[in-house]
Each structure stands twice: as structure tokens, then as C-alpha cells.
N, C-alpha and C positions, 0 to 999 in steps of 0.2 A: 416515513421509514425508507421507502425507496433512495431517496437522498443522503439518506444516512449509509445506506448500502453502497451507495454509488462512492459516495466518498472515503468509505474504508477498503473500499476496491482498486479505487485512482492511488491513495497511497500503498496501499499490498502491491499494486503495479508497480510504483514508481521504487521502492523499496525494490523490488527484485530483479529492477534493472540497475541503478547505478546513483550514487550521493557524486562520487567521483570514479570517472568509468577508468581512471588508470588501476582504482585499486579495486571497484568492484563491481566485476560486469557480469552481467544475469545470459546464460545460455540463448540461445534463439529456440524455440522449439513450444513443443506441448507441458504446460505447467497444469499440475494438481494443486490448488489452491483450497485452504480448508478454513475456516472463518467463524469462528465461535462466540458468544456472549449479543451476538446482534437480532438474533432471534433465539427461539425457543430451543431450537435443535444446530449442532453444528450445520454447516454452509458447506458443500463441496462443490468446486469449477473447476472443470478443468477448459483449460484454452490455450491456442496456439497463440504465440507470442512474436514478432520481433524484437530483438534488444531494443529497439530504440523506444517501442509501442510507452513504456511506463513514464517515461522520459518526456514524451510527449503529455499524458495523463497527468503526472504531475503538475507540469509547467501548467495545462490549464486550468486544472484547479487551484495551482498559488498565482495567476494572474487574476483574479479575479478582484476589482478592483477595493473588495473593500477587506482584503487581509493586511492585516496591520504589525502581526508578527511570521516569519517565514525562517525561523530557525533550526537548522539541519548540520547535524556536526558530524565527523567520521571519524572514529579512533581504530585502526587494526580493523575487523571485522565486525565491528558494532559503529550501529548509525542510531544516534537517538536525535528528536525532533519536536520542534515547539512550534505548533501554526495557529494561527487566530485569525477568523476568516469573518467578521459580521458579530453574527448569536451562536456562531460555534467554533470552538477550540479542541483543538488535541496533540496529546503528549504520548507519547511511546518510545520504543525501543525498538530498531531491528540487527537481529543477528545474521550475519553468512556465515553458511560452510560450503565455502570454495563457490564455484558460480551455479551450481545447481544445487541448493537450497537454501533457506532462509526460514526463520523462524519473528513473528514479530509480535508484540504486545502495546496495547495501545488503551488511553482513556480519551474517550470523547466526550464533551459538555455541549450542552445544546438546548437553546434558549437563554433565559435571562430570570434574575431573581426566582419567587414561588413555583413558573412554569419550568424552571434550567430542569434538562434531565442528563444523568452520567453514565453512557454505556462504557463500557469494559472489554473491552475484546482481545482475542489473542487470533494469529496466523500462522498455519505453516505452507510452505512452499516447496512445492520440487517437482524438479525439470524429470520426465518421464520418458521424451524421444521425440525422436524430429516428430515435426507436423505430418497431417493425415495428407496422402498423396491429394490433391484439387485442394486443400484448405488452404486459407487465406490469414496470414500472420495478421494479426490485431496490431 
């Protein structure tokens, strides 16, 4: 589960910093992150960010050597996305409005034949204000 968490988090990051930073780039600052269908109760985080933090996240979870598809498209304000990484995959959607917030929807598959299981998740995001004076951008 931890894993699974990490990785709906790395793309919630990487979502709300940028597919293509000319069209859509994610505020610097404190984000409230909300994260539902991954456990029993919604998920809330807040964390200070730098634009680049998600950017980073993603890359390392699509370097990983054994994703085999790493498809990310951007139309206007919608980024929808097809990764296959091993024994897990996932297809979603994410939306912006304007660079402080986003909204995203996502299915993940995980494992393989009788054990595969399919979580379902949604995300919202949004930039709240700069970071806490001594905190440290992610």
C-alpha cells in the first residue's frame, strides 16, 4: 500500500507541476492535496512545493527501468496519461485551472492475472500561499 501511495503522489506531483511547462506550470508554494479511493477515508497533504519538485518525481518514477509505456498527452488544460511500469499500470486524467489548481482522476492496476487489483482514485489540488517562513520547498 505504501507504494501504491507513493506512486499516486509522484504523479499528483508531477501533474501539478507541468506535462509542458510553456502551457502549464504549477505555482511554487504550499499545496493542499486531497486523494481519495486509495484508502478508506480521503487523504489530505498539505506540502510546500517547488515548481520543479513534481518534475523531478515524475521523471523518477517513469525512469524506472522496466516501464514499457510512458504516455502523456496535453490538450488546452487537460493532461491525460498512460504508464505501464512492471505489474502496474495507470490511466487517468488531469485538469488545470490556471496554475493554482488541478483536479485529477486516475485507475490503477496492480499485479497480474487472479492477484491484479484495480484502485480508482480521484485528486484535487490547490496552491494555498507561499511556503511557511524556514520550510523547505520539496
Amino acid at each position: 500500500m505504501r507504494y501504491l501511495m507513493s506512486s499516486l503522489v509522484a504523479v499528483s506531483l508531477f501533474f501539478s507541476l507541468s506535462a509542458q511547462a510553456d502551457e502549464l506550470l504549477r505555482k511554487g508554494g504550499e499545496w493542499q492535496i486531497t486523494t481519495t479511493g486509495v484508502l478508506a477515508q480521503p487523504q489530505t497533504m498539505t506540502m510546500c512545493l517547488a515548481p520543479s519538485t513534481a518534475e523531478l518525481a515524475m521523471a523518477k518514477l517513469a525512469a524506472r527501468p522496466n516501464c514499457t509505456k510512458k504516455d502523456i498527452k496535453v490538450s488546452g488544460s487537460l493532461v491525460t496519461l498512460d504508464i505501464a511500469c512492471g505489474a502496474w499500470a495507470m490511466q487517468g486524467t488531469v485538469t488545470f485551472s490556471g496554475d493554482s489548481a488541478y483536479t485529477g482522476d486516475f485507475t490503477m492496476h496492480m499485479g497480474a492475472s487472479d492477484n491484479a487489483k484495480v484502485i480508482h482514485s480521484t485528486s484535487e489540488a490547490k496552491w494555498i500561499g507561499d511556503c511557511k517562513p524556514g520550510e523547505t520547498p520539496r
